[in-house]
mmCIF file of the N, C-alpha and C atoms, coordinates in Angstrom:
data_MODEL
# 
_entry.id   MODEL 
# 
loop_
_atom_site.group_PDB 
_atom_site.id 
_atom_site.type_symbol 
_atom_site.label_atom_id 
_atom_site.label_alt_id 
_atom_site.label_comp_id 
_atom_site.label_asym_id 
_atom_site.label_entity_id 
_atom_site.label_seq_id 
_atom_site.pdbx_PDB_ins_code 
_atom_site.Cartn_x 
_atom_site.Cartn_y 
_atom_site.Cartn_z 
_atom_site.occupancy 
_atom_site.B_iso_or_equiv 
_atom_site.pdbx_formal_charge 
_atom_site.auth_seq_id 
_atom_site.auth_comp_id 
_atom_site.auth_asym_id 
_atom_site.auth_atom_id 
_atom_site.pdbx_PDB_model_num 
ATOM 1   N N  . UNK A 1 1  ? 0.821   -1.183  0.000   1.00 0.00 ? 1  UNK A N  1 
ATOM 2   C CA . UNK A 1 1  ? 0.000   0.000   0.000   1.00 0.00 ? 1  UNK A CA 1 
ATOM 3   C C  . UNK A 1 1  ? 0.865   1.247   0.000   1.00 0.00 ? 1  UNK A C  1 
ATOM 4   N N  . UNK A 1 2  ? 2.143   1.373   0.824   1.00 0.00 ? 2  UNK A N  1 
ATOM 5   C CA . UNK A 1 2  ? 2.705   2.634   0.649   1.00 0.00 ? 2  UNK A CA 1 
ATOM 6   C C  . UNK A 1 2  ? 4.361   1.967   0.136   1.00 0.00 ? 2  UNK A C  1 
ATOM 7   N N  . UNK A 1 3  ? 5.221   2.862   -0.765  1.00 0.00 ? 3  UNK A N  1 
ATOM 8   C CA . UNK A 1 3  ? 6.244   2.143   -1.403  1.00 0.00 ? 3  UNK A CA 1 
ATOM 9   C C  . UNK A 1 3  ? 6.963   2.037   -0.151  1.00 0.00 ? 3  UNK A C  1 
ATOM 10  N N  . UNK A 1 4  ? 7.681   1.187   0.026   1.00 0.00 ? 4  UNK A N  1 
ATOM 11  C CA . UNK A 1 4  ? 8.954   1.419   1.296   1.00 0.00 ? 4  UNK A CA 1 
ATOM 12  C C  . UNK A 1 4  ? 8.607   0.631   2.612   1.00 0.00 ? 4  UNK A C  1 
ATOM 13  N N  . UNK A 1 5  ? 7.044   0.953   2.609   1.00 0.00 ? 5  UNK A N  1 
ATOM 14  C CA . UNK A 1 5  ? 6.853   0.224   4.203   1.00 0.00 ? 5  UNK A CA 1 
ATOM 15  C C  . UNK A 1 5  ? 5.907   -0.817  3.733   1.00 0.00 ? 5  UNK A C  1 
ATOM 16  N N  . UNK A 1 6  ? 6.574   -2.349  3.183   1.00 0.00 ? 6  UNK A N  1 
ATOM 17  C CA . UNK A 1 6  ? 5.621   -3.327  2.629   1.00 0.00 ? 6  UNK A CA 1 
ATOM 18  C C  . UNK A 1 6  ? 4.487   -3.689  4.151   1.00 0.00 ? 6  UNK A C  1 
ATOM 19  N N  . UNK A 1 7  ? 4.877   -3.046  5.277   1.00 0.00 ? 7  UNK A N  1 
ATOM 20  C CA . UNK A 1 7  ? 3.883   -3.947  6.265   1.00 0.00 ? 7  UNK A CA 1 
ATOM 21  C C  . UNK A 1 7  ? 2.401   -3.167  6.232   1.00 0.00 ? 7  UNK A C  1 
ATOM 22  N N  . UNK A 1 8  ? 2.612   -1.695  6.069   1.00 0.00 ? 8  UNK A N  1 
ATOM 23  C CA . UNK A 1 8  ? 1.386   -1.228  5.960   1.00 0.00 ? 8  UNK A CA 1 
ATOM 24  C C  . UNK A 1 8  ? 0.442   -1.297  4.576   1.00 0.00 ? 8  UNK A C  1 
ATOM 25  N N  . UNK A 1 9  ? -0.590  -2.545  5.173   1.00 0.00 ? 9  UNK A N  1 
ATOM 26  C CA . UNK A 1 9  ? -1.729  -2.952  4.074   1.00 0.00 ? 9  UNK A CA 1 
ATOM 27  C C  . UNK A 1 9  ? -2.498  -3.004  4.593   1.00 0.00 ? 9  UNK A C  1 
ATOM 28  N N  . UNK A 1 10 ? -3.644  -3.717  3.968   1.00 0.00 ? 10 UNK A N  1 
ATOM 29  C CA . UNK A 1 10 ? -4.910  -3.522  4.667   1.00 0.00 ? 10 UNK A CA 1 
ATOM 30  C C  . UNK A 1 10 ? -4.551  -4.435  5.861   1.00 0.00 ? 10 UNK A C  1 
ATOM 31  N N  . UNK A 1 11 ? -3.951  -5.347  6.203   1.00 0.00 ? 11 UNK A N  1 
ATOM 32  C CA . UNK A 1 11 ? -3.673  -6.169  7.087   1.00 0.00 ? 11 UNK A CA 1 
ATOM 33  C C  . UNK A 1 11 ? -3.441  -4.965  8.607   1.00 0.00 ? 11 UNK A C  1 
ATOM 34  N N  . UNK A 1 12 ? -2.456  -4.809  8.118   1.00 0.00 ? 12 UNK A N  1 
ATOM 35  C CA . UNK A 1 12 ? -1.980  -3.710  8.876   1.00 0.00 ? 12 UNK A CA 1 
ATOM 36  C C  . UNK A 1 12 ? -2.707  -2.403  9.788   1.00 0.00 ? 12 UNK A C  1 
ATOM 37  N N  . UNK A 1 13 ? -3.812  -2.263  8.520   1.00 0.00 ? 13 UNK A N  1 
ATOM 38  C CA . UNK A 1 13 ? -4.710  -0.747  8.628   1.00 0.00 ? 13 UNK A CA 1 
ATOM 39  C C  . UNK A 1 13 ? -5.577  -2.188  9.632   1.00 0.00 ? 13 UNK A C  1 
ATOM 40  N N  . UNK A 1 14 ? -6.241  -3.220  9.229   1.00 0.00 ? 14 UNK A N  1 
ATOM 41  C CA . UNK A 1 14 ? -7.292  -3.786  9.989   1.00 0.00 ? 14 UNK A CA 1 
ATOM 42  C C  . UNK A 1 14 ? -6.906  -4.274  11.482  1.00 0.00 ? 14 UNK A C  1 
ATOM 43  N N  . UNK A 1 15 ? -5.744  -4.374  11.807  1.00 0.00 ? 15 UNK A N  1 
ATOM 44  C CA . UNK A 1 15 ? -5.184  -4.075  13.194  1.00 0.00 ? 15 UNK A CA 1 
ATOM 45  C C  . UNK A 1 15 ? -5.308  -3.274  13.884  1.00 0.00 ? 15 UNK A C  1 
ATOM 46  N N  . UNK A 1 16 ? -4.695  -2.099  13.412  1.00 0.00 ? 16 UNK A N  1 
ATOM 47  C CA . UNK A 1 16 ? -4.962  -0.647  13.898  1.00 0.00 ? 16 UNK A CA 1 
ATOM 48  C C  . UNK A 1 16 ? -6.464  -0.143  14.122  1.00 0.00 ? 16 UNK A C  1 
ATOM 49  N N  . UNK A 1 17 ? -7.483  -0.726  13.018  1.00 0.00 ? 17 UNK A N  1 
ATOM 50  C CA . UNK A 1 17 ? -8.807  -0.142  13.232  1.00 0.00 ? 17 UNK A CA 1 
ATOM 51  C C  . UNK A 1 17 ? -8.892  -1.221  14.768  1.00 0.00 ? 17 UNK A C  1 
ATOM 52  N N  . UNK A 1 18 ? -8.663  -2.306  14.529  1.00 0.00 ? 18 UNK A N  1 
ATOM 53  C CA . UNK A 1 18 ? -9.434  -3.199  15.438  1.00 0.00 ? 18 UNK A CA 1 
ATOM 54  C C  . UNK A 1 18 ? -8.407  -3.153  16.949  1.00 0.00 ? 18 UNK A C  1 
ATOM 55  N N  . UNK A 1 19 ? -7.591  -2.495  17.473  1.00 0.00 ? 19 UNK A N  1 
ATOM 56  C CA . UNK A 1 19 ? -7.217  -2.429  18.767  1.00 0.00 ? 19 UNK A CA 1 
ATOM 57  C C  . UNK A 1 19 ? -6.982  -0.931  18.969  1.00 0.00 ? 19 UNK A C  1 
ATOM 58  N N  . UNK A 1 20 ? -6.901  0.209   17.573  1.00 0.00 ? 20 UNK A N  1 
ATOM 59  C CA . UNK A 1 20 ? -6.763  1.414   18.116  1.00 0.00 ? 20 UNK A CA 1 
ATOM 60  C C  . UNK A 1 20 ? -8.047  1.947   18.343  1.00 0.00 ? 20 UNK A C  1 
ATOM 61  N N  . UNK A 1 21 ? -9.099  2.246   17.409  1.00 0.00 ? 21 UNK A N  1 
ATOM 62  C CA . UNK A 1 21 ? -10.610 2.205   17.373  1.00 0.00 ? 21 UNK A CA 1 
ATOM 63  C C  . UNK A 1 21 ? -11.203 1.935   16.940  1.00 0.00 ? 21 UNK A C  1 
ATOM 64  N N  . UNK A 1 22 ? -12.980 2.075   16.822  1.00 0.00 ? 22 UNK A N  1 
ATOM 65  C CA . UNK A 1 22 ? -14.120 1.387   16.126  1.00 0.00 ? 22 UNK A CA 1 
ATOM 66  C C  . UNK A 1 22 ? -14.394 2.856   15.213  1.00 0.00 ? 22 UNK A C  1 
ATOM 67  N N  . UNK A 1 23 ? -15.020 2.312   14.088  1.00 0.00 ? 23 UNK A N  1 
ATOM 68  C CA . UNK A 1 23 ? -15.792 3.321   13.488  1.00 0.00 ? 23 UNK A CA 1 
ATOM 69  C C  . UNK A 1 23 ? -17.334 2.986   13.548  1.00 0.00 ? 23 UNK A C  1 
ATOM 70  N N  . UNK A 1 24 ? -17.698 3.522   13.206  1.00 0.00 ? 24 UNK A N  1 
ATOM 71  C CA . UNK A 1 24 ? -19.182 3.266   13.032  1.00 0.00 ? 24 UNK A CA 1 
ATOM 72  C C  . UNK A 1 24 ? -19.756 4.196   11.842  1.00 0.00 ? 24 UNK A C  1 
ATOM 73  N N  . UNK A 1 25 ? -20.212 3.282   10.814  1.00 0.00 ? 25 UNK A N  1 
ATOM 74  C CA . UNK A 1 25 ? -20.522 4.225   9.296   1.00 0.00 ? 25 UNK A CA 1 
ATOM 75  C C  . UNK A 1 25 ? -22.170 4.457   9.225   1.00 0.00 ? 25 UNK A C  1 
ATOM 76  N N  . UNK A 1 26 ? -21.969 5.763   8.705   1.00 0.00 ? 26 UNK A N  1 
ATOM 77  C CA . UNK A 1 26 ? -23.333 6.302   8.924   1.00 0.00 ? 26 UNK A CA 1 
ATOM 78  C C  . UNK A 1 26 ? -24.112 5.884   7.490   1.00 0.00 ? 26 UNK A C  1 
ATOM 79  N N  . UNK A 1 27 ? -25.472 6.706   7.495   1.00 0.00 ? 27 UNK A N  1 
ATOM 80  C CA . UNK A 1 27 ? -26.047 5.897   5.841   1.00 0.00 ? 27 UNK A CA 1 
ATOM 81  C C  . UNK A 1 27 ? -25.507 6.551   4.962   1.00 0.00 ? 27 UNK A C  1 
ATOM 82  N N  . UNK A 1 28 ? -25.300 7.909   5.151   1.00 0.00 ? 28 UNK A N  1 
ATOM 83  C CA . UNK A 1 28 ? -24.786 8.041   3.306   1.00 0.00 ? 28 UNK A CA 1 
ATOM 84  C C  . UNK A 1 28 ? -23.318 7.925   3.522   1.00 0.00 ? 28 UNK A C  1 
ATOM 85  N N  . UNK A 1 29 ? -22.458 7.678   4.422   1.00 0.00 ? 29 UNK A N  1 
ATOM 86  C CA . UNK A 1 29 ? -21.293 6.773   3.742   1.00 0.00 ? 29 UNK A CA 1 
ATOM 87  C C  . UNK A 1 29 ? -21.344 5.206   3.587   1.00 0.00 ? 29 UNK A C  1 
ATOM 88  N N  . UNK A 1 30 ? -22.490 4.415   3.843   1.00 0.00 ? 30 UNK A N  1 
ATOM 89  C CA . UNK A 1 30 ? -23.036 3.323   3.248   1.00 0.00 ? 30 UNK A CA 1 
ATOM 90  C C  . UNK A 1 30 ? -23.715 3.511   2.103   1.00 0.00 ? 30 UNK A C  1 
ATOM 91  N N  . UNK A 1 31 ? -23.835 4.544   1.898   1.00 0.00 ? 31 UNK A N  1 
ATOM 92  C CA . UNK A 1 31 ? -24.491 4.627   0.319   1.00 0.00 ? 31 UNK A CA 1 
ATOM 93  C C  . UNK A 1 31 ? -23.454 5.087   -0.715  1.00 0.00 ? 31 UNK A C  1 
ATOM 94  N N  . UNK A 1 32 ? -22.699 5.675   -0.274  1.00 0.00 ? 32 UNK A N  1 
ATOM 95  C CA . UNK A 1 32 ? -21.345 5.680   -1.190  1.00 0.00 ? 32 UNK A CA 1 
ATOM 96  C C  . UNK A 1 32 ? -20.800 4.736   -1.459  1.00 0.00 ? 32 UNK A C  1 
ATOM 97  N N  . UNK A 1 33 ? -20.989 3.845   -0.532  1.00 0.00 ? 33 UNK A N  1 
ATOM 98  C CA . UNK A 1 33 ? -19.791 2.378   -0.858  1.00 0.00 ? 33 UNK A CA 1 
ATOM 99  C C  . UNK A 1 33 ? -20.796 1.468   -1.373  1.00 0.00 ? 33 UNK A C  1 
ATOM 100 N N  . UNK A 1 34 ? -21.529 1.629   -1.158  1.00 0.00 ? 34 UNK A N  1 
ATOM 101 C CA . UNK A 1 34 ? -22.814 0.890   -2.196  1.00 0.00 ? 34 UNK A CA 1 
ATOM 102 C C  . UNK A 1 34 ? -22.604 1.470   -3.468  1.00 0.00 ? 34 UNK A C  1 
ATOM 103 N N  . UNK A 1 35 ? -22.771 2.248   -3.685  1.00 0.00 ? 35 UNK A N  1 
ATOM 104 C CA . UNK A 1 35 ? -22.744 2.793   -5.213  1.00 0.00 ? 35 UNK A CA 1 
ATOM 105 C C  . UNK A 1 35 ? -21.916 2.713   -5.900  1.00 0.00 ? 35 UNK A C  1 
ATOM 106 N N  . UNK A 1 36 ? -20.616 2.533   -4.702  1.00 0.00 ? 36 UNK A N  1 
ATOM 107 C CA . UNK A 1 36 ? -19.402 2.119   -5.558  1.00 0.00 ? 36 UNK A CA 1 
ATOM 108 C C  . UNK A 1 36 ? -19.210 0.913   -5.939  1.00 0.00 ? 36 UNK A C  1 
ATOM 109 N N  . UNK A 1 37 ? -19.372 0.041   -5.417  1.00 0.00 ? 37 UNK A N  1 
ATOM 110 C CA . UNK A 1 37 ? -19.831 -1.435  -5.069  1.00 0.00 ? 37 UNK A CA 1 
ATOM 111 C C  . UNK A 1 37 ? -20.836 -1.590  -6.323  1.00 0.00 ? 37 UNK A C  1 
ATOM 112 N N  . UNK A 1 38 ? -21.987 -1.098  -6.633  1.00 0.00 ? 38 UNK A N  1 
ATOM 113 C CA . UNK A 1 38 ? -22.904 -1.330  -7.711  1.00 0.00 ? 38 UNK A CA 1 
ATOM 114 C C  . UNK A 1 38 ? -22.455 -1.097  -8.846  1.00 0.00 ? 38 UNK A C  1 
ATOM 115 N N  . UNK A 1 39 ? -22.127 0.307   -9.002  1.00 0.00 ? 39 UNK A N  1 
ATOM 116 C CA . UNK A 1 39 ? -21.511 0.665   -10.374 1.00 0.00 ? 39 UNK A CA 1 
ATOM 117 C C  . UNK A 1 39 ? -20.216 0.743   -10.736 1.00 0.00 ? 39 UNK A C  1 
ATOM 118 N N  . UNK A 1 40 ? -19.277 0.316   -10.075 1.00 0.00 ? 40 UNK A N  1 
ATOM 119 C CA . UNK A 1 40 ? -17.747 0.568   -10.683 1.00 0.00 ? 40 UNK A CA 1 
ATOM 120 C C  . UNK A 1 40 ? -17.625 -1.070  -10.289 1.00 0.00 ? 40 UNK A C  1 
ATOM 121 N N  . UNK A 1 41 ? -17.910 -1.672  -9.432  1.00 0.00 ? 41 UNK A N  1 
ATOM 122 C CA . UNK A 1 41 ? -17.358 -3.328  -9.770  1.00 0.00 ? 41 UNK A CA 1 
ATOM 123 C C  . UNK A 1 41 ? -18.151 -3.791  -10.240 1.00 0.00 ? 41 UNK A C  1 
ATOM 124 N N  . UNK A 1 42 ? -19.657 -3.384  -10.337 1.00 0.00 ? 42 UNK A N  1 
ATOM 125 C CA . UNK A 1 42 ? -20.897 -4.212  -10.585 1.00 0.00 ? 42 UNK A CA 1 
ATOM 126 C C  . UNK A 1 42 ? -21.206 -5.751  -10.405 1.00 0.00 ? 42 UNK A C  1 
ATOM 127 N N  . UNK A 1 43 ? -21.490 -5.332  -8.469  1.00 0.00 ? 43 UNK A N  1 
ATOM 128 C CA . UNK A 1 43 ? -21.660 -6.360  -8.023  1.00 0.00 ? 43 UNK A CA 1 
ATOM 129 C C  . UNK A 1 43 ? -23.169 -6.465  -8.268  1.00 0.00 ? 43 UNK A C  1 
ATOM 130 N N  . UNK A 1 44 ? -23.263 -7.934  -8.124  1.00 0.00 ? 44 UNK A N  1 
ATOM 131 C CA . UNK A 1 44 ? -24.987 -8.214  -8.713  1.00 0.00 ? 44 UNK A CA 1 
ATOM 132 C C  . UNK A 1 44 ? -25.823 -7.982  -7.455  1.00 0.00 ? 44 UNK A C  1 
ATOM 133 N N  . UNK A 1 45 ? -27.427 -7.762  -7.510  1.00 0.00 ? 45 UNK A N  1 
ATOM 134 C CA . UNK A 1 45 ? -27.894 -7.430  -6.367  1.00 0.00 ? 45 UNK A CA 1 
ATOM 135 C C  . UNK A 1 45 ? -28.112 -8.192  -5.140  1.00 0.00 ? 45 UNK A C  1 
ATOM 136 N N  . UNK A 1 46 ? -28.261 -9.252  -5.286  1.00 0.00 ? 46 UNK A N  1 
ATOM 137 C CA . UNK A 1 46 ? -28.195 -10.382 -4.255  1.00 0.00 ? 46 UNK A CA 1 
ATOM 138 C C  . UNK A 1 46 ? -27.045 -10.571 -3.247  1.00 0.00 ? 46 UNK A C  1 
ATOM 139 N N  . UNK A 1 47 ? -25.692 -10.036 -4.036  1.00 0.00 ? 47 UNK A N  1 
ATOM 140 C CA . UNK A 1 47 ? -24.180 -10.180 -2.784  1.00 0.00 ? 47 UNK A CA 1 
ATOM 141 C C  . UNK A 1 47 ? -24.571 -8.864  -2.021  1.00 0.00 ? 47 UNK A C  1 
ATOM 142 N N  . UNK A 1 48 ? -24.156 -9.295  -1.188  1.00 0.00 ? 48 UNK A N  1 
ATOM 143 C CA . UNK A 1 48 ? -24.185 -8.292  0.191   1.00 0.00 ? 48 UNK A CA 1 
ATOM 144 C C  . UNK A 1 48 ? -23.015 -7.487  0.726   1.00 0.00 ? 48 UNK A C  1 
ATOM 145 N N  . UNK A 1 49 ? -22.515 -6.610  0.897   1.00 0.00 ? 49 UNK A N  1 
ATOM 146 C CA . UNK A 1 49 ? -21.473 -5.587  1.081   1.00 0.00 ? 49 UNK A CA 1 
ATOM 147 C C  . UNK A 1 49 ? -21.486 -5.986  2.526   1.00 0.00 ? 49 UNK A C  1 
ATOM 148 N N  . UNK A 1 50 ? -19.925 -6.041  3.219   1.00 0.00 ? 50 UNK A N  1 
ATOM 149 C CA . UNK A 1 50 ? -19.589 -6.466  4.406   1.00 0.00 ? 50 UNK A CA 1 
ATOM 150 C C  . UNK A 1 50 ? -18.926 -4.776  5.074   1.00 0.00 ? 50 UNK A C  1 
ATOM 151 N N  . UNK A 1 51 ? -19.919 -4.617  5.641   1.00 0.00 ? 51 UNK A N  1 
ATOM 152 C CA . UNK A 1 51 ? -19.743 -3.177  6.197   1.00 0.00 ? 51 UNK A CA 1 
ATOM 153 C C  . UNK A 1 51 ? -18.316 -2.664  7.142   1.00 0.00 ? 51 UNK A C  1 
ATOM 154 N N  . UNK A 1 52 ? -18.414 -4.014  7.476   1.00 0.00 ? 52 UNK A N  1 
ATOM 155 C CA . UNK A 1 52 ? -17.594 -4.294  8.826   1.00 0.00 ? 52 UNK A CA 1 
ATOM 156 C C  . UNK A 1 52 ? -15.949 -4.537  8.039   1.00 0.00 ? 52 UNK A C  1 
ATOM 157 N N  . UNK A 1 53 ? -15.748 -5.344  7.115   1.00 0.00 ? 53 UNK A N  1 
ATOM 158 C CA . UNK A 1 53 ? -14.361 -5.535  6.200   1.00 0.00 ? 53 UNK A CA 1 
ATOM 159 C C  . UNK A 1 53 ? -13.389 -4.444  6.775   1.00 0.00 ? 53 UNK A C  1 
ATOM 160 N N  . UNK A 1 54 ? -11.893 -5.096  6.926   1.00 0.00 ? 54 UNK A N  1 
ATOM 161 C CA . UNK A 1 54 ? -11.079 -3.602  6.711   1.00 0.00 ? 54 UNK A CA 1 
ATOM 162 C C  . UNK A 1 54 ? -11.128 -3.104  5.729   1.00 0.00 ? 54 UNK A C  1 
ATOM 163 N N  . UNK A 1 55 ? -11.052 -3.537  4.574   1.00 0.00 ? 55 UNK A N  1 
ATOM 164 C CA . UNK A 1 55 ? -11.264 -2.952  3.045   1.00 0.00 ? 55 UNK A CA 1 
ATOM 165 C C  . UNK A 1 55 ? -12.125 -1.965  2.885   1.00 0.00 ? 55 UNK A C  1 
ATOM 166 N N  . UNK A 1 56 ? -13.410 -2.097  3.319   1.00 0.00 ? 56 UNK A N  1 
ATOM 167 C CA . UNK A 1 56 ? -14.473 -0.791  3.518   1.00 0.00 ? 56 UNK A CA 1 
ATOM 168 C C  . UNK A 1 56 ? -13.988 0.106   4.553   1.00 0.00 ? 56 UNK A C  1 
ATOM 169 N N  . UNK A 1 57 ? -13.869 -0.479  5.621   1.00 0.00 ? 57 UNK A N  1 
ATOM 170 C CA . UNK A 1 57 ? -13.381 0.453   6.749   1.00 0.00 ? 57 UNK A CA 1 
ATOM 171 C C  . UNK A 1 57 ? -12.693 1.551   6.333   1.00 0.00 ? 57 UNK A C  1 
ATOM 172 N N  . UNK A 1 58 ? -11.350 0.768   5.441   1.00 0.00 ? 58 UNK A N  1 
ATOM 173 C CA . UNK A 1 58 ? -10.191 1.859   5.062   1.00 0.00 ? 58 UNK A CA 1 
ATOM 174 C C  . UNK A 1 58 ? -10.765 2.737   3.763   1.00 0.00 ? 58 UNK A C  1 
ATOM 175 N N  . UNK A 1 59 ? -11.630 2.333   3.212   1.00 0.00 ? 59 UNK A N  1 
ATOM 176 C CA . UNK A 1 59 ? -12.193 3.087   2.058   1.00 0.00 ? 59 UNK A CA 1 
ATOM 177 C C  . UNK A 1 59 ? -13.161 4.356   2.832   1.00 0.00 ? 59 UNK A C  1 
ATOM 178 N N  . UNK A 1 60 ? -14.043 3.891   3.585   1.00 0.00 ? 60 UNK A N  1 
ATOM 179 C CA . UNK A 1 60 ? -14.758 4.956   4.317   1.00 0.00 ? 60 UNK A CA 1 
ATOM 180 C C  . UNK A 1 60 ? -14.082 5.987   5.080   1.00 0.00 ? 60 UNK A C  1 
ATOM 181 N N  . UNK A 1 61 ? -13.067 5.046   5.828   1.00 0.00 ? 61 UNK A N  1 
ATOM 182 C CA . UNK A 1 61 ? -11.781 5.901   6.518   1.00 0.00 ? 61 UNK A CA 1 
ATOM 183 C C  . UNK A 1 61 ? -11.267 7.651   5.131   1.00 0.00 ? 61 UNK A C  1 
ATOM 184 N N  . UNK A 1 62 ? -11.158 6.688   4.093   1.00 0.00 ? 62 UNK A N  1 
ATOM 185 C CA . UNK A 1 62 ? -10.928 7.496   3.024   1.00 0.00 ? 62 UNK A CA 1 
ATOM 186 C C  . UNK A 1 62 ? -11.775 8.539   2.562   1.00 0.00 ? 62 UNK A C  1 
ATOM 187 N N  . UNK A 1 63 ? -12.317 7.931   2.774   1.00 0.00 ? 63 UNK A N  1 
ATOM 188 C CA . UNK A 1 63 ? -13.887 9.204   2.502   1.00 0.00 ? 63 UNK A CA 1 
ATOM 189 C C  . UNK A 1 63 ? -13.854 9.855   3.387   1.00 0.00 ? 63 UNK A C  1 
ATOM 190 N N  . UNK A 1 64 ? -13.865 9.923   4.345   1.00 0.00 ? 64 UNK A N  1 
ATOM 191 C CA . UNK A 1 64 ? -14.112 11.252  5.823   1.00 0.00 ? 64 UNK A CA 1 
ATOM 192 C C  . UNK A 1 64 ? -12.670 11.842  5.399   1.00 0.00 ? 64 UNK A C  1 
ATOM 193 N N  . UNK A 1 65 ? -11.171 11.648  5.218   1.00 0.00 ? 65 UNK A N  1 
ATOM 194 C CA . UNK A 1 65 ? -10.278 11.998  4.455   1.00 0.00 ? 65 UNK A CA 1 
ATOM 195 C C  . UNK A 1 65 ? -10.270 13.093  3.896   1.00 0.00 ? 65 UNK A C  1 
ATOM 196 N N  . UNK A 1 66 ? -10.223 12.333  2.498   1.00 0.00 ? 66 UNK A N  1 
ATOM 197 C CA . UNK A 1 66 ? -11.226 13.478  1.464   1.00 0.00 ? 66 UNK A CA 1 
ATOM 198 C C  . UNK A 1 66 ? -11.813 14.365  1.828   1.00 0.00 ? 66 UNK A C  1 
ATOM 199 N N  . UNK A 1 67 ? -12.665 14.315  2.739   1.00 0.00 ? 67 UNK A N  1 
ATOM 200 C CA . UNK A 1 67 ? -13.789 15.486  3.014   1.00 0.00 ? 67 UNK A CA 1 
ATOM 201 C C  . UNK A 1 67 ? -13.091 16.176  4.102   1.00 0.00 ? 67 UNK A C  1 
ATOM 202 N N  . UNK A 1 68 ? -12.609 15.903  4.745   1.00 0.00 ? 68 UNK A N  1 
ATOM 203 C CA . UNK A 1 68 ? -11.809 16.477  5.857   1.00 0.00 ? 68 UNK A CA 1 
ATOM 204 C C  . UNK A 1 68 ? -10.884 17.675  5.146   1.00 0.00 ? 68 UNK A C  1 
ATOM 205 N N  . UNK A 1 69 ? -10.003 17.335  3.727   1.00 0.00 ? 69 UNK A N  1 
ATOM 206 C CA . UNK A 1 69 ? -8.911  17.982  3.056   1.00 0.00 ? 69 UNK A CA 1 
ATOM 207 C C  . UNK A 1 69 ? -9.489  18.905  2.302   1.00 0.00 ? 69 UNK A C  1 
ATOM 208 N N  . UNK A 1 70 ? -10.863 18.970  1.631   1.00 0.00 ? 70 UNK A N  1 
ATOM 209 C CA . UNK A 1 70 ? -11.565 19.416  0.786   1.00 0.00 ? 70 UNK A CA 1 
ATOM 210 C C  . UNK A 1 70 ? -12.804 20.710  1.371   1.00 0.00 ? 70 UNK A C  1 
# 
Protein backbone atom coordinates (compact mmCIF):
# COMPACT_ATOMS: atom_id res chain seq x y z
CA UNK A 1 0.00 0.00 0.00
CA UNK A 2 2.70 2.63 0.65
CA UNK A 3 6.24 2.14 -1.40
CA UNK A 4 8.95 1.42 1.30
CA UNK A 5 6.85 0.22 4.20
CA UNK A 6 5.62 -3.33 2.63
CA UNK A 7 3.88 -3.95 6.26
CA UNK A 8 1.39 -1.23 5.96
CA UNK A 9 -1.73 -2.95 4.07
CA UNK A 10 -4.91 -3.52 4.67
CA UNK A 11 -3.67 -6.17 7.09
CA UNK A 12 -1.98 -3.71 8.88
CA UNK A 13 -4.71 -0.75 8.63
CA UNK A 14 -7.29 -3.79 9.99
CA UNK A 15 -5.18 -4.07 13.19
CA UNK A 16 -4.96 -0.65 13.90
CA UNK A 17 -8.81 -0.14 13.23
CA UNK A 18 -9.43 -3.20 15.44
CA UNK A 19 -7.22 -2.43 18.77
CA UNK A 20 -6.76 1.41 18.12
CA UNK A 21 -10.61 2.21 17.37
CA UNK A 22 -14.12 1.39 16.13
CA UNK A 23 -15.79 3.32 13.49
CA UNK A 24 -19.18 3.27 13.03
CA UNK A 25 -20.52 4.22 9.30
CA UNK A 26 -23.33 6.30 8.92
CA UNK A 27 -26.05 5.90 5.84
CA UNK A 28 -24.79 8.04 3.31
CA UNK A 29 -21.29 6.77 3.74
CA UNK A 30 -23.04 3.32 3.25
CA UNK A 31 -24.49 4.63 0.32
CA UNK A 32 -21.34 5.68 -1.19
CA UNK A 33 -19.79 2.38 -0.86
CA UNK A 34 -22.81 0.89 -2.20
CA UNK A 35 -22.74 2.79 -5.21
CA UNK A 36 -19.40 2.12 -5.56
CA UNK A 37 -19.83 -1.43 -5.07
CA UNK A 38 -22.90 -1.33 -7.71
CA UNK A 39 -21.51 0.66 -10.37
CA UNK A 40 -17.75 0.57 -10.68
CA UNK A 41 -17.36 -3.33 -9.77
CA UNK A 42 -20.90 -4.21 -10.58
CA UNK A 43 -21.66 -6.36 -8.02
CA UNK A 44 -24.99 -8.21 -8.71
CA UNK A 45 -27.89 -7.43 -6.37
CA UNK A 46 -28.20 -10.38 -4.25
CA UNK A 47 -24.18 -10.18 -2.78
CA UNK A 48 -24.19 -8.29 0.19
CA UNK A 49 -21.47 -5.59 1.08
CA UNK A 50 -19.59 -6.47 4.41
CA UNK A 51 -19.74 -3.18 6.20
CA UNK A 52 -17.59 -4.29 8.83
CA UNK A 53 -14.36 -5.53 6.20
CA UNK A 54 -11.08 -3.60 6.71
CA UNK A 55 -11.26 -2.95 3.05
CA UNK A 56 -14.47 -0.79 3.52
CA UNK A 57 -13.38 0.45 6.75
CA UNK A 58 -10.19 1.86 5.06
CA UNK A 59 -12.19 3.09 2.06
CA UNK A 60 -14.76 4.96 4.32
CA UNK A 61 -11.78 5.90 6.52
CA UNK A 62 -10.93 7.50 3.02
CA UNK A 63 -13.89 9.20 2.50
CA UNK A 64 -14.11 11.25 5.82
CA UNK A 65 -10.28 12.00 4.46
CA UNK A 66 -11.23 13.48 1.46
CA UNK A 67 -13.79 15.49 3.01
CA UNK A 68 -11.81 16.48 5.86
CA UNK A 69 -8.91 17.98 3.06
CA UNK A 70 -11.57 19.42 0.79
Amino acid sequence: MIKGKEHLNVDYYSKYLQYGRSMNINDSEKLLVEKYFREKLRILPEQKIDYDSPEVLMMVDLIRFTGYLS
